[in-house]
Phi, psi and omega in degrees: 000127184264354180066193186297119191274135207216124165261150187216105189266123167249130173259120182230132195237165206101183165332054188247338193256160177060017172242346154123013165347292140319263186305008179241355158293277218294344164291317178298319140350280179295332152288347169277347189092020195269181181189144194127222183214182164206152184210153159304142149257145191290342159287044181081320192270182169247160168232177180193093169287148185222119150243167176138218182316167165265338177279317205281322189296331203296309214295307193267354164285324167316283203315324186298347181277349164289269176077210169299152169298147185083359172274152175200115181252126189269314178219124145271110183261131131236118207263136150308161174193161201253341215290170190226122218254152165249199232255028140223204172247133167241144181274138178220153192288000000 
């Protein structure tokens, strides 16, 4: 049972960009069963929709306050979202 389904846009600030940030969202991702993309801001952060499971989303807004060795994350902002995720998770430009 997959329960209830949730999208999520997240903004994450600090230390994110040149530590591999990106490819390690989208591996936790893909490991939760998720879909959507992550991407650089040209301010430093990352942003990322994340959809699926509600549990599996909860699971990777924690996870985003980790992130990779060398990350050091100051702040996560989250917005519910409507956007239509596509049917994997991608690093996108």
């Amino acid at each position: 049972m997959q329960g209830e389904q949730r999208a999520v846009r997240a903004c994450i600030f600090g230390t994110v960009q040149g530590v591999s940030y990106r490819v390690w969202t989208r591996s936790e991702a893909v490991r939760l069963g998720l879909t959507g993309w992550v991407r650089n801001e040209r301010d430093g952060s990352v942003t990322a929709l994340i959809a699926g499971a509600d549990a599996a989303v909860a699971a990777m807004i924690e996870r985003l306050w980790q992130g990779p060795r060398g990350a050091l994350v100051s702040k996560v902002e989250i917005e519910e979202a409507a956007d239509d995720a596509p049917a994997d998770f991608r690093i996108v430009a």
